[in-house]
ZADO-1210 file (C-alpha; in nm, 4 decimals, padded with zeros to 6 digits):
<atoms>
<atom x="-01.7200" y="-00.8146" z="11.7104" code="UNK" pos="1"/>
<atom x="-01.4615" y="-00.5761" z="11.5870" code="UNK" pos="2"/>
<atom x="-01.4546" y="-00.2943" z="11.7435" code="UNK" pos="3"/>
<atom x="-01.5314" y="00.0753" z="11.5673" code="UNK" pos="4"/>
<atom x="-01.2326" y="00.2634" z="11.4303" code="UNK" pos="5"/>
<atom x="-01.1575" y="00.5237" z="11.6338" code="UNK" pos="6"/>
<atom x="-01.0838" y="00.9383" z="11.3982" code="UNK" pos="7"/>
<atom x="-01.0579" y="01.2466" z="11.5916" code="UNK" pos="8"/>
<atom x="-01.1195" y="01.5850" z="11.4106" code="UNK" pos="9"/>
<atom x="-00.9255" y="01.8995" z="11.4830" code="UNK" pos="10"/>
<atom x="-01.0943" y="02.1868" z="11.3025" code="UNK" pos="11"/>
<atom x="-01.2222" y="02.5019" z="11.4701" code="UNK" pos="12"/>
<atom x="-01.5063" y="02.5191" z="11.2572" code="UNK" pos="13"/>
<atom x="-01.7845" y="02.4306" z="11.3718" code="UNK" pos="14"/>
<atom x="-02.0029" y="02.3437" z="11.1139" code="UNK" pos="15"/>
<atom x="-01.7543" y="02.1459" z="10.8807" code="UNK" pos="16"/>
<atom x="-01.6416" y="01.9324" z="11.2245" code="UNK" pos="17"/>
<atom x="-02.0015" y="01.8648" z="11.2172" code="UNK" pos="18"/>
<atom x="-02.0684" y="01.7436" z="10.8730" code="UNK" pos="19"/>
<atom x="-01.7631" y="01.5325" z="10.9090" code="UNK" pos="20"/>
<atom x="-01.8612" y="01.3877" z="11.2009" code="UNK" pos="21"/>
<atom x="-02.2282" y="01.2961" z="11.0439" code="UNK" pos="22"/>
<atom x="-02.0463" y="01.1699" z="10.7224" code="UNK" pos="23"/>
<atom x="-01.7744" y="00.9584" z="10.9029" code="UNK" pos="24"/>
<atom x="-02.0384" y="00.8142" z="11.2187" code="UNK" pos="25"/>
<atom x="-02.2321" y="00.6848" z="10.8809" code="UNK" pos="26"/>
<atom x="-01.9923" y="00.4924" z="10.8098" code="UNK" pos="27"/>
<atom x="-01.9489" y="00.3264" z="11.1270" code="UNK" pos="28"/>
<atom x="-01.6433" y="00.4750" z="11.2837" code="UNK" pos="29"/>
<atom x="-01.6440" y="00.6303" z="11.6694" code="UNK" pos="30"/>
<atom x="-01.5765" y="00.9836" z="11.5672" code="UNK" pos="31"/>
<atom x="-01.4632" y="01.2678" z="11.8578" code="UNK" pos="32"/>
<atom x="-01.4057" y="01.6280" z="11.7896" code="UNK" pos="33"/>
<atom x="-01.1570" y="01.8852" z="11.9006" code="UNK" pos="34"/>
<atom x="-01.2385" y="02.2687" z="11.8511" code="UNK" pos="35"/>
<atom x="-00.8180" y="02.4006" z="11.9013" code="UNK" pos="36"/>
<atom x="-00.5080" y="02.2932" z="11.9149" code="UNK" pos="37"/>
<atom x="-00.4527" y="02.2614" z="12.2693" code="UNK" pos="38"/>
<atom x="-00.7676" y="02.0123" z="12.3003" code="UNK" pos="39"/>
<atom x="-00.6786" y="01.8515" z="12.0178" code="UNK" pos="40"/>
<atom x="-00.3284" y="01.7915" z="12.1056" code="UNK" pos="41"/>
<atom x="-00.4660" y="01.6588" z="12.4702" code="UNK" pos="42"/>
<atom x="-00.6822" y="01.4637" z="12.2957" code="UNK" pos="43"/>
<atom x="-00.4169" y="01.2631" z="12.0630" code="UNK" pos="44"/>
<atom x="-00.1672" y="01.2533" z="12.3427" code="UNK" pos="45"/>
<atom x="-00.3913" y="01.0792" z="12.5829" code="UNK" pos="46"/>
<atom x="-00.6438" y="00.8138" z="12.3377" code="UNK" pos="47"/>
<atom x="-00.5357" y="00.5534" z="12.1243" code="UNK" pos="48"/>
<atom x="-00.6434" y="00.6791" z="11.7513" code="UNK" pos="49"/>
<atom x="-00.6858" y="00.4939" z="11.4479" code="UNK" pos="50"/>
<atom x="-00.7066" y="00.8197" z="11.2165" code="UNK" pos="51"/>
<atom x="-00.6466" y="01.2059" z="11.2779" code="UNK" pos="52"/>
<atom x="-00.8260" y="01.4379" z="11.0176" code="UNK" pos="53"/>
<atom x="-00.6389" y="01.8124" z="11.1160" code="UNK" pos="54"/>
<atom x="-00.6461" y="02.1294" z="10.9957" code="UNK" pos="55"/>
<atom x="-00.3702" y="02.3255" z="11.0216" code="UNK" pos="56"/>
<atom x="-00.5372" y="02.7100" z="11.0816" code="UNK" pos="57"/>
<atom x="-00.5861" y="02.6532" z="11.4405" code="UNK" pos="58"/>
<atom x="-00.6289" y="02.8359" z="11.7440" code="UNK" pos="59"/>
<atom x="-00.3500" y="02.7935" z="12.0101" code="UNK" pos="60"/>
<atom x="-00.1495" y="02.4482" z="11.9037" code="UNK" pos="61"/>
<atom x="-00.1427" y="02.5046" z="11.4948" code="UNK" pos="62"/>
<atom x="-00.1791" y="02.1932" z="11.2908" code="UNK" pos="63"/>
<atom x="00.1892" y="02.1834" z="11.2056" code="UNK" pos="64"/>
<atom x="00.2940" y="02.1770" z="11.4987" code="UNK" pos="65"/>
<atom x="00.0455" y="01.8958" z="11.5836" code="UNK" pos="66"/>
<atom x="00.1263" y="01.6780" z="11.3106" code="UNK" pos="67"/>
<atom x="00.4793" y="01.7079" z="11.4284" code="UNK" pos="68"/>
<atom x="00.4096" y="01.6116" z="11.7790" code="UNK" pos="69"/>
<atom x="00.1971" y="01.3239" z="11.6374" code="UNK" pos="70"/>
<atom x="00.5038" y="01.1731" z="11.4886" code="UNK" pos="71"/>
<atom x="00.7334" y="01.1856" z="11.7365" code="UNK" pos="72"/>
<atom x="00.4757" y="00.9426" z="11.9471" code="UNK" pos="73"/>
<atom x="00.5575" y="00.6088" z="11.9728" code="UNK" pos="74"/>
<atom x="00.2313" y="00.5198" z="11.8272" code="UNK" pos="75"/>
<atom x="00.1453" y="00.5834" z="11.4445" code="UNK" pos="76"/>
<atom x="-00.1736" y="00.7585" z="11.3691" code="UNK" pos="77"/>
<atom x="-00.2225" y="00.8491" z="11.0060" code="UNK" pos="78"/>
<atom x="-00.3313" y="01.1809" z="10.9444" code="UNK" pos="79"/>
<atom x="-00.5251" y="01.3586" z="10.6532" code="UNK" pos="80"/>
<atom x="-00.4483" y="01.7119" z="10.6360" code="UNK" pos="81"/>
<atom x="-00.7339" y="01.9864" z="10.5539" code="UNK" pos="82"/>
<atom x="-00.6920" y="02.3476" z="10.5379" code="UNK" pos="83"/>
<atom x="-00.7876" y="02.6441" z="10.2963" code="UNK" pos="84"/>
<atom x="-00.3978" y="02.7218" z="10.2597" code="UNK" pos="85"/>
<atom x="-00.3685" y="02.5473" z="09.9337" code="UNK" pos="86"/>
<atom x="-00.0288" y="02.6213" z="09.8065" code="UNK" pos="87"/>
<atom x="00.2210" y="02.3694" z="09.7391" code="UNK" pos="88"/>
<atom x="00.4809" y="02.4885" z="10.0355" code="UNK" pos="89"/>
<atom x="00.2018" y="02.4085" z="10.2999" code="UNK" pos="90"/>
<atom x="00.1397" y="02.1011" z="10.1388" code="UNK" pos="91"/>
<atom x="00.4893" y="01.9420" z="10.0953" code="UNK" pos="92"/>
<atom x="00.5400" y="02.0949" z="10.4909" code="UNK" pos="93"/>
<atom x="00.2827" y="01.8809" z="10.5929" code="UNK" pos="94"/>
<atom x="00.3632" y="01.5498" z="10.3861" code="UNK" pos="95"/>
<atom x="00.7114" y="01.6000" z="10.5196" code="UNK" pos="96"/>
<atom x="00.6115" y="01.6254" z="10.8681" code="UNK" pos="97"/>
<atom x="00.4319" y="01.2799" z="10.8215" code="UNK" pos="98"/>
<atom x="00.0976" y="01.3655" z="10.7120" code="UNK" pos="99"/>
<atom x="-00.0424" y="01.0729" z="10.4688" code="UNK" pos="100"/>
<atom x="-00.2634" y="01.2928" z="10.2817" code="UNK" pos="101"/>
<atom x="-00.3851" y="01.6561" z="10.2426" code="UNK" pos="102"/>
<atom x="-00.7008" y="01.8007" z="10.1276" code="UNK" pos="103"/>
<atom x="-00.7592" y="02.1810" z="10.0461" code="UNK" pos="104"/>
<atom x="-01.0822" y="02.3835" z="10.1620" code="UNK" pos="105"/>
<atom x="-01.2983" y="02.3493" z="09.9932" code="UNK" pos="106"/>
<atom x="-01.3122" y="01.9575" z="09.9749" code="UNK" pos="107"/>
<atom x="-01.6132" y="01.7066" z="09.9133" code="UNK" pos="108"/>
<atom x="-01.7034" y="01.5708" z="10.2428" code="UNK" pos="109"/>
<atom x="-01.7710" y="01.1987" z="10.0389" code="UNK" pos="110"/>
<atom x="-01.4119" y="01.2375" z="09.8901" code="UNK" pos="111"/>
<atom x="-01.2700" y="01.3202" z="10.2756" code="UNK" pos="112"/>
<atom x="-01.5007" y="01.0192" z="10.3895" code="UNK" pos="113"/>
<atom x="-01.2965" y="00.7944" z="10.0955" code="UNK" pos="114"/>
<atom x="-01.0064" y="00.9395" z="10.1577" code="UNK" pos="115"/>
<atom x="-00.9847" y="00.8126" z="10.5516" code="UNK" pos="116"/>
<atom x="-01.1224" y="00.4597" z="10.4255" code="UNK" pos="117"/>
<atom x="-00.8721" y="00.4371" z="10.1569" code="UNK" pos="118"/>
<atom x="-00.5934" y="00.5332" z="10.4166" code="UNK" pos="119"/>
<atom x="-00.7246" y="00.3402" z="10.7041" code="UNK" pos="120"/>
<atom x="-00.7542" y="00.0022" z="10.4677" code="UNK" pos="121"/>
<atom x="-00.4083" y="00.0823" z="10.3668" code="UNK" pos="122"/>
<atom x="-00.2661" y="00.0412" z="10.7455" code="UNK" pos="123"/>
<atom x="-00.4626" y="-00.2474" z="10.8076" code="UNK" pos="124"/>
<atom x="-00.2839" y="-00.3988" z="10.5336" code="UNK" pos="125"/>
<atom x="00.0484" y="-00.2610" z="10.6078" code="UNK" pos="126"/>
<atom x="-00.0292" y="-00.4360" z="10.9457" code="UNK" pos="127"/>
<atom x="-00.1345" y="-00.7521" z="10.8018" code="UNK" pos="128"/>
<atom x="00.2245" y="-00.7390" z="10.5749" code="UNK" pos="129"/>
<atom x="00.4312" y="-00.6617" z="10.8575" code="UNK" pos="130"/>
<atom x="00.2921" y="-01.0036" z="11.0632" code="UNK" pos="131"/>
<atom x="00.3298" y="-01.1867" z="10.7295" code="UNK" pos="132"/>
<atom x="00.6662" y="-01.0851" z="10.6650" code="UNK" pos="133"/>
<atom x="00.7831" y="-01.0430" z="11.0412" code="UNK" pos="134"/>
<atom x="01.1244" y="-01.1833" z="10.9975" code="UNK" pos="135"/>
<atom x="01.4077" y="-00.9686" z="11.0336" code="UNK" pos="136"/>
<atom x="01.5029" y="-00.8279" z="10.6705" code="UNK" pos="137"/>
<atom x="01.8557" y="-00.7953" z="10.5921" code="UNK" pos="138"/>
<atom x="02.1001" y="-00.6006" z="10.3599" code="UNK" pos="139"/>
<atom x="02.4053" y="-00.4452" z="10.2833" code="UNK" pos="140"/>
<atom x="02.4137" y="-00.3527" z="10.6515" code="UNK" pos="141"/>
<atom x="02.0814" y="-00.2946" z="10.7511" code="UNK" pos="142"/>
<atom x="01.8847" y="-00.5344" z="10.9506" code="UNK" pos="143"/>
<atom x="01.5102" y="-00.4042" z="10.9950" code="UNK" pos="144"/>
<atom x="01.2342" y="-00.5556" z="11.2324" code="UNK" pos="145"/>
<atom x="00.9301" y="-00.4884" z="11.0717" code="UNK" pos="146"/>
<atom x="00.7343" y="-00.5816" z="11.3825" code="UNK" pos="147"/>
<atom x="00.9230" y="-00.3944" z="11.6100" code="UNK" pos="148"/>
<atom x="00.9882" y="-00.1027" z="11.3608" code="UNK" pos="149"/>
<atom x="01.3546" y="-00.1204" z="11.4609" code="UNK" pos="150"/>
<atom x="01.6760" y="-00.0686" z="11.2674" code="UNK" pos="151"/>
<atom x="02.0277" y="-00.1256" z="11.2526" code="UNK" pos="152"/>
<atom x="02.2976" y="-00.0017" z="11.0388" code="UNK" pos="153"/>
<atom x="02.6328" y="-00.2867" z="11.0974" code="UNK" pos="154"/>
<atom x="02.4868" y="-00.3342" z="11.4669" code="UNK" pos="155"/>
<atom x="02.3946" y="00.0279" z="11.5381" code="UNK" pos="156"/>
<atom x="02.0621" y="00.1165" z="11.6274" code="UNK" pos="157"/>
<atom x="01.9541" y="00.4272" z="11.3689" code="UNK" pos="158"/>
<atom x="01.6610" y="00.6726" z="11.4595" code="UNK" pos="159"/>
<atom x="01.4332" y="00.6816" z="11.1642" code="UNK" pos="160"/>
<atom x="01.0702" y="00.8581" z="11.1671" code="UNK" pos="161"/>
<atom x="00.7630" y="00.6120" z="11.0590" code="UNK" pos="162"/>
<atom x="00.7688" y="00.7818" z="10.6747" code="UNK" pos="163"/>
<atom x="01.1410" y="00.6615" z="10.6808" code="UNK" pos="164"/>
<atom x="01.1229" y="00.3204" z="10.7959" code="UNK" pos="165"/>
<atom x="00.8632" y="00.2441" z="10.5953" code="UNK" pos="166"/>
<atom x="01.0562" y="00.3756" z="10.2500" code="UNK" pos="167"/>
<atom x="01.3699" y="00.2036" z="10.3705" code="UNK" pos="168"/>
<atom x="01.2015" y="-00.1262" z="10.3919" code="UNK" pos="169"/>
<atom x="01.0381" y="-00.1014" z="10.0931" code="UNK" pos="170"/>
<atom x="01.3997" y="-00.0538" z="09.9391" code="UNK" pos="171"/>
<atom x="01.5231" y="-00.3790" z="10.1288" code="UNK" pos="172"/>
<atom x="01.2005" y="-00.5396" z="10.0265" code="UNK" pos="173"/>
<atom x="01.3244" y="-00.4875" z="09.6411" code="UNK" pos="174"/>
<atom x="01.6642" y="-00.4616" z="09.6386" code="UNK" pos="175"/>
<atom x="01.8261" y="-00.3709" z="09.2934" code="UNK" pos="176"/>
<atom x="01.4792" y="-00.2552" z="09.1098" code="UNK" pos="177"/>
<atom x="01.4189" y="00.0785" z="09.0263" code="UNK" pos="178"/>
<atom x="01.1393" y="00.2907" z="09.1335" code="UNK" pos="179"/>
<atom x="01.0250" y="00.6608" z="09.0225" code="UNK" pos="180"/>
<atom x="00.9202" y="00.9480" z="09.2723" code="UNK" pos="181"/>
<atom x="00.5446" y="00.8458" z="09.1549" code="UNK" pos="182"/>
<atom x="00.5994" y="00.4893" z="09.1876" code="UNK" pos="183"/>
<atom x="00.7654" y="00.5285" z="09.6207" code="UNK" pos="184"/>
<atom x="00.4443" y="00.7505" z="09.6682" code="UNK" pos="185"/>
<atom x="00.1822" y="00.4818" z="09.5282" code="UNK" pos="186"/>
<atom x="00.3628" y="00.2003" z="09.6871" code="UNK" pos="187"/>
<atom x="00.4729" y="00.4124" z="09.9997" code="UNK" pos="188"/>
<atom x="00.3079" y="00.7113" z="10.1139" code="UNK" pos="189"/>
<atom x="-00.0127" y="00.5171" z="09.9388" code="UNK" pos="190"/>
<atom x="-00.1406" y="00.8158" z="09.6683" code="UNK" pos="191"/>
<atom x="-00.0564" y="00.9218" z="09.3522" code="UNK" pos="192"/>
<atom x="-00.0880" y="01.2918" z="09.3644" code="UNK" pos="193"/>
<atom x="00.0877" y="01.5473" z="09.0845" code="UNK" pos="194"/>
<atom x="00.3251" y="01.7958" z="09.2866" code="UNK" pos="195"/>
<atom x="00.3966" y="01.5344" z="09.5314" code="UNK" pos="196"/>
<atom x="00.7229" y="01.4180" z="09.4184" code="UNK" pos="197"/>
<atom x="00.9595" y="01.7016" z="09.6235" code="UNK" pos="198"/>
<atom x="00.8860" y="01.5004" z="09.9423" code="UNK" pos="199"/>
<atom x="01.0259" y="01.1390" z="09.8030" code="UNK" pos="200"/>
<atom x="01.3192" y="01.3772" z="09.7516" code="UNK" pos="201"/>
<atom x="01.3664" y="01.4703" z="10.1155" code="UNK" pos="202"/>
<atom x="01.3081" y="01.1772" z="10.2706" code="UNK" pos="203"/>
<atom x="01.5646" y="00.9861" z="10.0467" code="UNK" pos="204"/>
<atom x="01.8073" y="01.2972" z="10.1126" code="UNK" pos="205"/>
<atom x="01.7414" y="01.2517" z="10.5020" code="UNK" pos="206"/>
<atom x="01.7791" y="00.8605" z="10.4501" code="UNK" pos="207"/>
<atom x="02.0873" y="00.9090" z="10.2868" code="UNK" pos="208"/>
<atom x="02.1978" y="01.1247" z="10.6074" code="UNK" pos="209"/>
<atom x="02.1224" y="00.8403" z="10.8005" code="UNK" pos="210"/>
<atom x="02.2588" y="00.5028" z="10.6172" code="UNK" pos="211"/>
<atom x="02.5758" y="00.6195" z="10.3789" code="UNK" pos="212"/>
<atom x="02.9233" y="00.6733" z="10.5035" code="UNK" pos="213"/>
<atom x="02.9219" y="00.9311" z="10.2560" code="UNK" pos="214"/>
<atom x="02.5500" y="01.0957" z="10.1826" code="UNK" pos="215"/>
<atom x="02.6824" y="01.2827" z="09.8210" code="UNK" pos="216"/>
<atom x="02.8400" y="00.9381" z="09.7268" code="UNK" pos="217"/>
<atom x="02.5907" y="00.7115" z="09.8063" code="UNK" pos="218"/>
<atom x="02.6761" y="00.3529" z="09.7799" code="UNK" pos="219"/>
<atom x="02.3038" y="00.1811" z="09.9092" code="UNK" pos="220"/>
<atom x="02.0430" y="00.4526" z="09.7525" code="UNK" pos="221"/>
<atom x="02.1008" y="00.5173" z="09.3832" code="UNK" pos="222"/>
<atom x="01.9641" y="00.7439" z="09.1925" code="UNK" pos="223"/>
<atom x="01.9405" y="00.6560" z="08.8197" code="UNK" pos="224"/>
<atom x="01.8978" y="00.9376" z="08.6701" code="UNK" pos="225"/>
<atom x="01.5877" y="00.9744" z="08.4662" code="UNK" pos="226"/>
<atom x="01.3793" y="00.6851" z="08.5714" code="UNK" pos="227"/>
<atom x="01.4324" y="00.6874" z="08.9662" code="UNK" pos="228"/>
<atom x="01.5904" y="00.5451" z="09.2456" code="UNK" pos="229"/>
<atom x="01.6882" y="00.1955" z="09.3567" code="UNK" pos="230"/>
<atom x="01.8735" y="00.0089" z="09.6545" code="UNK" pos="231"/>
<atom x="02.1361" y="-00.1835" z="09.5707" code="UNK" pos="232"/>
<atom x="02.1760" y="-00.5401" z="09.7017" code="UNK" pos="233"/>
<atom x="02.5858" y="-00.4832" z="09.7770" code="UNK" pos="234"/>
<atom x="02.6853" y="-00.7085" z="09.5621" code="UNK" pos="235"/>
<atom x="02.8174" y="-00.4941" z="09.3368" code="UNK" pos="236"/>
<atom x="03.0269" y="-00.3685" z="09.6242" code="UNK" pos="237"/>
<atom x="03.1575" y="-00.7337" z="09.6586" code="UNK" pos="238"/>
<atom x="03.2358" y="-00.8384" z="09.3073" code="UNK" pos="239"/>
<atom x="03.4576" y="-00.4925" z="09.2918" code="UNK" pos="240"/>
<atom x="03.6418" y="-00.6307" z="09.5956" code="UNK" pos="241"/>
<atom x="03.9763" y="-00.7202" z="09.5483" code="UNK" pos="242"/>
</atoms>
């Protein structure tokens, strides 16, 4: 029998912890709660999760600061952001700090509930690719372990957070085909949310950093401007050598 997906909740109050707790048990998954930051960063640090739901106005450890703690583990735990700051700086902050998804107070606890499904069916499957497809991908430099989550960059090893791998092998995946901001957050982040966009930006900016000689004359992430972005196969490069 498989066993019960394991969320922890991080939220201080005490009577939304509960109803997500009652909403997310119904549905079958082993729910624990943590009323600060401190706990809740204990908590992560020392269980194997298969979904965080944080808030970021916390006590002690604020949910920033957990989120980025969360990522630099060697484990991945997607996390759903909630919290009654609303504005679009607090929610780009926390979708570049890895969140997967953010929800402002007040939410619908059955939308939350769908929300954590959606995500946690979207890892499974990401899973499920990666042992498909577990041959080492290859491309204008890069070689990328999808098992292993490890790349290289002409034999280098490169440090890339779990937001960044995952784009970059998407791009190796489809090599020449362009892809708007809205299209890398369906197909990568795994939502389609208006005001999103900024944070494909950043992440291609900080991939750029990462995988071009030269990061404002990028030869391996194009932008076409107007439609998008796109990774080019090299062989372009090539057929311009002499």
């Amino acid at each position: 029998m498989e066993r019960a997906k394991r969320v922890l909740i991080v939220e201080d109050d005490a009577h939304i912890a509960e109803l997500l707790r009652m909403h997310l048990r119904d549905e079958g998954y082993a729910v624990e709660h943590a009323a600060d930051g401190a706990q809740g960063m204990h908590m992560l640090e020392s269980g194997a999760w298969d979904a965080l739901v944080l808030d970021l106005m916390l006590p002690g450890v604020d949910g920033l600061e957990i989120c980025r703690r969360a990522r630099a583990m060697a484990r991945y735990t997607p996390i759903i952001i909630t919290s009654a700051r609303s504005s679009e700086v607090h929610r780009i902050v926390g979708l570049e700090l890895g969140a997967d998804d953010y929800l402002a107070k007040p939410f619908s606890m059955l939308e939350l509930v769908a929300r954590v499904k959606a995500l946690l069916r979207r890892v499974d499957a990401l899973a499920r690719h990666a042992r498909i497809e577990a041959g080492l991908l290859s491309l204008h430099g890069l070689d990328l372990d999808p098992l292993a989550r490890t790349a290289l960059l002409n034999g280098r090893a490169i440090d890339l957070t779990p937001r960044e791998f995952d784009l970059l092998a998407f791009f190796v995946r489809h090599p020449d085909k362009v892809y708007s901001r809205m299209d890398l957050l369906n197909e990568v982040w795994g939502y389609q949310h208006d005001g999103y966009e900024h944070t494909v930006n950043t992440h291609i900016n900080r991939l750029r950093t990462k995988i071009e000689d030269d990061p404002s004359e990028p030869r391996r992430i194009l932008t076409v401007w107007g439609r998008g972005y796109k990774f080019t196969s090299g062989a372009q490069d090539e057929a311009a050598a002499p």
